[in-house]
N, C-alpha and C positions, 0 to 999 in steps of 0.2 A: 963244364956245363953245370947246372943243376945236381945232376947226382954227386958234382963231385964240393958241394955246398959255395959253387960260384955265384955270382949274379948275372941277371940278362935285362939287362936292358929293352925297353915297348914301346914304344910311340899308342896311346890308347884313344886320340881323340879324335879318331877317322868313321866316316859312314860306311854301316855295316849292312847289307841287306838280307842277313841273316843272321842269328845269333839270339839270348836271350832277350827279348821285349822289358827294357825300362825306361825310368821315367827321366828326361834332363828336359829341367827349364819346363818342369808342369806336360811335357809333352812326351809323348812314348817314342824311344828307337827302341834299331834293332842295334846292339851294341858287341865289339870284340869278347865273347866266351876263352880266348888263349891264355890271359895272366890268370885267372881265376883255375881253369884247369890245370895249367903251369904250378902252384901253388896247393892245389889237392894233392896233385901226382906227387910233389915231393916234398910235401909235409914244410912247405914252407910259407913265409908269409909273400903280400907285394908290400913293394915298399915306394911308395909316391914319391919323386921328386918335382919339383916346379922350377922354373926359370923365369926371372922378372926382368925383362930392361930396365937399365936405368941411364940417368945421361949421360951423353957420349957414346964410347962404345965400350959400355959395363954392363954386366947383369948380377942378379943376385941369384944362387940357387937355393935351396930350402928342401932340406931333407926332412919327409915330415913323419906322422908317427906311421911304426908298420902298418898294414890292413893284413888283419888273420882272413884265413878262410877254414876256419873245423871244420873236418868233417862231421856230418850227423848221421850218414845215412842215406839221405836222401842226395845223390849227386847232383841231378839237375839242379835242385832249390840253393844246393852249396854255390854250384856256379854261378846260378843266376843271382844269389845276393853279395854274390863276389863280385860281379857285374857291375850290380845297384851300387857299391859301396866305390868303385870306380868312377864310378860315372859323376854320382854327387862328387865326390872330391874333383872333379874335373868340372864341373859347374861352380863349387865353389871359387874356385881359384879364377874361371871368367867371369863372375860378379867382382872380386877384388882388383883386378887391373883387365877389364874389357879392351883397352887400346890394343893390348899385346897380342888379342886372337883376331885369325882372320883365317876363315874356313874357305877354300877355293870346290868344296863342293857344297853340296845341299845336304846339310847336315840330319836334317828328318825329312819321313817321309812323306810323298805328294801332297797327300792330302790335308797336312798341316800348312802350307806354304796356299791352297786353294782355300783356304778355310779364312785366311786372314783378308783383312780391310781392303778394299783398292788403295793403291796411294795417292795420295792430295797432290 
């Protein structure tokens, strides 16, 4: 585990109906608080990976740089900018290849999804 300086692997890009409130894609969720805690607790960083199809049946992975989380102090705001800094990295990477996500739930909440246009 962790204490014993392993790594663990997260899947981070799931709907959360509780957790610190940030912003993906201009809109607020409620997003996973576990890696950012996971990372206080033991003084370690996360460390983003990504995975890109490519053609056939290839991918590419991409170890990218760590994400610190210092502590300051204050632990909520640790977590929740551990959070923030999740979340963009993970809207990043769906702006550079969109084909590859496909969310089977509703990724924010209600009232972003009542909020938008009727469709044509």
């Amino acid at each position: 585990g962790l204490e014993r300086g392993e790594s663990v692997a997260l899947l981070n890009d799931q709907k959360f109906s509780e957790g610190p409130e940030v912003t993906f894609f201009g809109q607020p969720v409620n997003a996973a608080p576990g890696p950012s805690r996971l990372a206080l607790r033991f003084g370690t960083v996360m460390q983003p990976i990504s995975v890109v199809r490519l053609p056939g049946v290839r991918f590419r992975v991409t170890v990218h740089e760590p994400i610190p989380v210092p502590p300051t102090g204050d632990r909520q705001a640790d977590i929740a900018r551990g959070v923030q800094a999740i979340t963009t990295f993970i809207e990043d990477r769906v702006r550079e290849v969109p084909e590859d996500w496909f969310w089977v739930h509703k990724r924010w909440p209600q009232k972003v999804y009542e909020a938008l246009p009727p469709e044509a």
